[in-house]
Structure formats: structure tokens, C-alpha cells
C-alpha positions as CSV (number, residue, x, y, z in Angstrom):
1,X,175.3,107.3,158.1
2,X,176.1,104.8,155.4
3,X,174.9,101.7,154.0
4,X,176.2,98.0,155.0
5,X,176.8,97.3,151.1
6,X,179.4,100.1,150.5
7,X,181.2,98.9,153.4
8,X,181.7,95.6,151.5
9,X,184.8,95.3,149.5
10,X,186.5,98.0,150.9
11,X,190.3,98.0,152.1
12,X,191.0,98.0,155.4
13,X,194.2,100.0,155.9
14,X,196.4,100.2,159.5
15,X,197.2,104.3,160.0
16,X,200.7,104.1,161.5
17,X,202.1,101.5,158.3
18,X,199.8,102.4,155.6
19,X,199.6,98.9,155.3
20,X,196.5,96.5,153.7
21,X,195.5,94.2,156.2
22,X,192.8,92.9,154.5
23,X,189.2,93.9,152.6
24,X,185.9,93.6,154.0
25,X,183.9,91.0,153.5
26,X,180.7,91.0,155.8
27,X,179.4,92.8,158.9
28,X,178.9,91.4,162.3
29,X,176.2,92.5,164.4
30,X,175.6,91.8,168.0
31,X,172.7,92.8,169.4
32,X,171.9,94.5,166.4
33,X,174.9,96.7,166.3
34,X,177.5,96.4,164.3
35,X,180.7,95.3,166.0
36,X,183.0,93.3,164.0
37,X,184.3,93.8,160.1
38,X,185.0,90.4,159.0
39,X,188.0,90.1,156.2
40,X,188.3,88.1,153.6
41,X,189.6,84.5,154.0
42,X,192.1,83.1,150.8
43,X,192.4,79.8,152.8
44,X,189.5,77.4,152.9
45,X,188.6,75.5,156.3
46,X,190.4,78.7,158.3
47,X,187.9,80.6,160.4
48,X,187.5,83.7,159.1
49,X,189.4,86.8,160.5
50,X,187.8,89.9,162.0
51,X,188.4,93.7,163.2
52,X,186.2,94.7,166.2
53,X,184.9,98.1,165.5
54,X,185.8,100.3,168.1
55,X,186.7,104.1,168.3
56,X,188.9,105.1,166.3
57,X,188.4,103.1,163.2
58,X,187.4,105.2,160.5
59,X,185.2,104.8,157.7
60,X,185.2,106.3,154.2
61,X,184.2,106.2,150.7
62,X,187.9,104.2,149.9
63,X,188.6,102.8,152.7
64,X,188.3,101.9,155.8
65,X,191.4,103.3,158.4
66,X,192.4,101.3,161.5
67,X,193.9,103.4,164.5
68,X,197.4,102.2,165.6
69,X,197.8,98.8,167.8
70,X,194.6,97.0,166.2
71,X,194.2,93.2,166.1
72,X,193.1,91.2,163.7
73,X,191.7,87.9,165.5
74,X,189.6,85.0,164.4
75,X,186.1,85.9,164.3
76,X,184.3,86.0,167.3
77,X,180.6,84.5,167.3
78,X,177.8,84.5,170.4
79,X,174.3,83.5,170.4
80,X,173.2,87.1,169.4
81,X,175.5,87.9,166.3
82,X,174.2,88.0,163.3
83,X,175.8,88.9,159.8
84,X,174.8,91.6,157.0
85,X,175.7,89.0,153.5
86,X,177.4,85.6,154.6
87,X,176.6,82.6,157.3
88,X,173.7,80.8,158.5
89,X,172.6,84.0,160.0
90,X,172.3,86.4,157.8
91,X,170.3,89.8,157.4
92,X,170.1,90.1,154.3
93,X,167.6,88.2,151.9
94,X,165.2,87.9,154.8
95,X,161.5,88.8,154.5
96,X,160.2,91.3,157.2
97,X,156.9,90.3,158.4
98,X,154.3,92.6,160.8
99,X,153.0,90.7,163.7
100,X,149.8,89.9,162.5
101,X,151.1,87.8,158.9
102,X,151.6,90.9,156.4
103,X,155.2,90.9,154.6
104,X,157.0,94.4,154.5
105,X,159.7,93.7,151.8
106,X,163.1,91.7,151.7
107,X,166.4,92.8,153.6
108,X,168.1,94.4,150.8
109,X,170.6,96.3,152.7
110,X,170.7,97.8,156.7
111,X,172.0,101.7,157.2
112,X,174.5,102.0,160.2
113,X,174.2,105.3,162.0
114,X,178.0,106.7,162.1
115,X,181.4,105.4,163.3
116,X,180.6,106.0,166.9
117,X,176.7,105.1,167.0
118,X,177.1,101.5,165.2
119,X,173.3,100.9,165.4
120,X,171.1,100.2,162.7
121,X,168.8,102.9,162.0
122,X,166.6,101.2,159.7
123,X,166.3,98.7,156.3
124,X,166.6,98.8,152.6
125,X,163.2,96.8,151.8
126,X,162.5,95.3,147.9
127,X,159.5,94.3,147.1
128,X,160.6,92.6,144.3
129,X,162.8,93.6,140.6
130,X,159.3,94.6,139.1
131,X,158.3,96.4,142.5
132,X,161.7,98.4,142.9
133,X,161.7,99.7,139.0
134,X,157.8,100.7,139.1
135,X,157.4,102.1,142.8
136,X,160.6,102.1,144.1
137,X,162.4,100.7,147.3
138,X,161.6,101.2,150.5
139,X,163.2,101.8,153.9
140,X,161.7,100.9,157.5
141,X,163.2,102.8,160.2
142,X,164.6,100.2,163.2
143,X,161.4,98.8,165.1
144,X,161.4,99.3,168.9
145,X,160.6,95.7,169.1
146,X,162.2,93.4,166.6
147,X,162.7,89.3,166.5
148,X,165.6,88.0,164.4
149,X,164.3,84.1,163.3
150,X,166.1,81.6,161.3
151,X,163.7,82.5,158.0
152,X,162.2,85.9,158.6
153,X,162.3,89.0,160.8
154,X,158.9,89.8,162.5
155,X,158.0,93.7,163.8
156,X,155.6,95.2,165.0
157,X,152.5,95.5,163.1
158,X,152.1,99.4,163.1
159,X,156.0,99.1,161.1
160,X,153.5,99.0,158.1
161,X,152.6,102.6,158.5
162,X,156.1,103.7,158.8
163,X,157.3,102.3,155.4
164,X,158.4,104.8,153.2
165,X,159.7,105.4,149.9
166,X,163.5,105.3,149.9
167,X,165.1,108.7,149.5
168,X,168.0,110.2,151.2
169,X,166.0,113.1,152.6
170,X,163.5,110.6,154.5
171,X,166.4,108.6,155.8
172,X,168.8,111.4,157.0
């Protein structure tokens, strides 16, 4: 498991060449899985470029490793993607609300299950600067029924109860 933010910045290297094809700039989720890493552009008005995230790609602290034969394509965008830092629609930033009006926290970051199971499994929540020195972040595991809107992300309103403080033994 890792978080969205440390994949951010990392090089993407290609196995057979050893060669930098790019770094990585944002995530792209369809469906609420991640499928696409999205490199860096260094000419304005291009559309960006993009890495689907299949098997095979590896992820580590440094780097992340692409098998032999991958393309890098223009970025591919459907009615259901949505991205981690950049775009009009964008994880982060966004307030999580419970069904009946109540605000969770603020998108801070999304934690991706492994290389093979690209899910989310759950959100980094801030309550604000003041919030996360004095109490702490907190993290939300994924809701079984979620809606992704324009200006904030609505769950179910027992997600309330399953807010916890954010450690790395009550995530994984």
C-alpha cells in the first residue's frame, strides 16, 4: 500500500534501457482505481502524456519501473476519470460530506492498495492546520457507496463512525 503523494515526482524508468521517460506528475483514476500515471508536460498547449498502469509496472520508494514494450500515449480521459492533484476534476482539496450535511475532513491524500489491486482503500482527511497539529489527521476507509461531485464528495452517513486517527497500524 502507498500513498498518492509519494508517487508524485517520482522517475519513471523503462527496464530493458534504463532509460527516463519521464516523472510523475498526477494520478488518474477511473472508476476509482487508479489506471493511468500522468508525466510531466515541458510544452504548454500539448496534452499531457500518460502510462496506463498495468502488470508489470513496478512501484518503489525511487522510482517507478516500466516492464519492456510500454507506451507512453496522450492522456486518455472518460466521463469517470478523475485525477489525485491537477484538472478540473480533482480529488484532492475536496471536502467529504456524510449524507445528512456533516463534513468529514478535506482530501488530503488517497492510499492505493498495491501494484496489482490499484483501488483506493481509503482517504487522508485534514481538518484543518490547527486540527492536524492538536488531534491529528485522519483516514476514512473507501465507502461502499461514494458520489464524486464537482465541489465535494458525499458518503454515507455512518462513514462518520469509521473515521479514525491516522496511524500506520489502523490503515495496514
Amino acid at each position: 500500500m502507498f500513498k498518492g503523494r509519494d508517487l508524485v515526482g517520482l522517475p519513471v524508468i523503462e527496464v530493458a534501457t534504463g532509460q527516463k521517460i519521464g516523472t510523475v506528475q498526477d494520478l488518474m483514476f477511473d472508476h476509482w482505481t487508479t489506471c493511468c500515471l500522468l508525466l510531466e508536460t515541458r510544452v504548454w498547449f500539448k496534452a499531457p502524456r500518460a502510462v496506463e498502469w498495468v502488470e508489470g509496472v513496478s512501484v518503489g520508494e525511487d522510482a517507478v519501473i516500466l516492464p519492456r514494450g510500454m507506451v507512453v500515449k496522450e492522456c486518455p480521459e472518460g466521463s469517470d476519470t478523475t485525477f489525485f492533484l491537477l484538472r478540473d476534476r480533482k480529488i484532492t482539496g475536496l471536502p467529504v460530506l456524510s449524507r445528512n450535511g456533516q463534513e468529514l475532513g478535506v482530501i488530503e491524500d488517497v492510499y492505493i492498495a498495491s501494484e496489482l489491486d490499484k483501488r483506493i482503500l481509503g482517504f487522508e482527511l485534514s481538518e484543518g492546520f490547527l486540527s492536524d497539529v492538536k488531534e491529528g489527521r485522519k483516514w476514512l476507509p473507501f465507502p461502499n457507496k461514494i458520489t464524486f461531485g464537482k465541489d465535494a464528495v458525499i458518503v454515507p452517513v455512518q462513514s462518520h463512525g469509521e473515521l479514525k486517527p491516522l496511524t500506520t497500524q489502523e490503515i495496514g
